[in-house]
Phi, psi and omega in degrees: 000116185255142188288009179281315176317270188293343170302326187293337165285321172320312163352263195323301195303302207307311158354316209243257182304289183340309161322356219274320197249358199280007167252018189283321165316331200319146141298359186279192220193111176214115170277332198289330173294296172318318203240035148299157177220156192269350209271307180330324224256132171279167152250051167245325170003123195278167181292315171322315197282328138350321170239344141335269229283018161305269197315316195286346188285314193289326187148338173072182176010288181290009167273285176347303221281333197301115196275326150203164172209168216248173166191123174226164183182221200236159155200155188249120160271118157232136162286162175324151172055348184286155143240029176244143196264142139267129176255137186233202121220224197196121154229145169276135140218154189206132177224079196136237172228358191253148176236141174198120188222116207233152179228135169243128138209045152329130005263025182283320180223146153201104250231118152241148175201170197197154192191122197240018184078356168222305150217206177228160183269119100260175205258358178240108197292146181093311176265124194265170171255129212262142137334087193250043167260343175308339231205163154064198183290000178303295187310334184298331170309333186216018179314303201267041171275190157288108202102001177244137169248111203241095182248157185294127159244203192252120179317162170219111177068236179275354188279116141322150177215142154233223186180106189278123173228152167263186192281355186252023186057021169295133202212149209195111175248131186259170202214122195239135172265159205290345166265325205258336195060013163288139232261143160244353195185147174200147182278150144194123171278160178215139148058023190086357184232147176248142183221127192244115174273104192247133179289175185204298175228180176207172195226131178289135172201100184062009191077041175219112176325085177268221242165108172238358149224141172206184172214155183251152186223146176200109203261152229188127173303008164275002201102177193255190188225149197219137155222146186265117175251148173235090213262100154266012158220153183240046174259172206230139164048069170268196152236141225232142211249150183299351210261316192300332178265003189324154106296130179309000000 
């Protein structure tokens, strides 16, 4: 199992779960969002409003509002076909367009990478940092902005489904469930490779939805590679010092 491997599963969060803040500075403004109801979505419910009631499930405004946040906790690696795990662990923190993501799973890994909003770090040659305003739930903050387009896709079981896409053909599917409007999973091919995210529980933190198990998924001609995160600490709007985003 080569450590080129799992950086590239480190990859995948930031891609993904990180985006969760990386629009939280925006200044725009959508009541429309904020006073979505998940009771609202049918299955003729149209897709904006599909991600209306997304954003109001995350907190609506106050999601918006999150200036940063710190998440530290356990994660399980599996390479294709395997079921035996490398157990590490793993903290995130992000304010922003800035990231700091650091993986322990000696000896297998040991993993950094940092985007200080202009540019990035890894601690692995090869693995780059994806745009990660691009992706992920970071688009529910701006679907009804301008250059974004919100199209329908085919439900899958009780899950609603749409597709956030921007003017530079970046895309993001979200997969929602049909009571709650809470995001359970969502798809973004990047670069040729797909990196996929299923929620599993969540956490109340200030009236802002956090994700507290989920699992990544990232498919690769080796097959796919799957990692289980477990996020046992949470915090929100701390105060975070310029260092945390340094480049070495």
């Amino acid at each position: 199992m080569k450590i080129r491997v799992f950086g590239s599963v480190a990859l995948a969060v930031l891609c993904s779960f990180t985006s969760v803040l990386a629009q939280a500075e925006s200044n725009s403004k959508s009541s429309a969002a904020s006073g979505a109801s998940a009771s609202a979505i049918t299955p003729t419910t149209p897709p904006i409003d599909l991600a209306r009631a997304a954003l109001a499930s995350l907190g609506g405004e106050k999601f918006k509002s999150v200036k940063n946040m710190v998440l530290r906790g356990s994660v399980d690696l599996y390479a294709p076909n395997s079921t035996q795990s490398i157990p590490g662990a793993f903290v995130i923190a992000t304010a922003g367009d800035k990231v700091r993501i650091e993986i322990d799973a000696r000896p297998a890994i040991s993993f950094k990478q940092i985007f200080d909003g202009q540019q990035s770090y890894s601690s692995l040659p090869g693995v780059t940092l994806p745009p990660l305003s691009k992706f992920g739930i970071a688009v529910l903050s701006k679907f009804d902005q301008p250059g974004y387009t919100v199209t329908a896709l085919p439900d899958k079981k009780k899950q609603r489904a749409f597709r956030i896409s921007d003017a530079e053909g970046n895309s993001t599917d979200f997969y929602i469930d049909s009571t709650t409007g809470r995001v359970m999973s969502f798809l973004v091919p990047y670069n040729g490779q797909t990196f996929g995210t299923e929620y599993k529980k969540f956490k109340d933190v200030e009236g802002v939805l956090v994700p507290a198990t989920f699992t990544m998924r990232m498919e690769m001609q080796q097959g796919a590679f799957f990692a289980d995160y477990t996020v046992k600490d949470m915090k929100l709007n701390q105060n975070l010092g310029d260092d945390v985003f340094a480049i070495p």
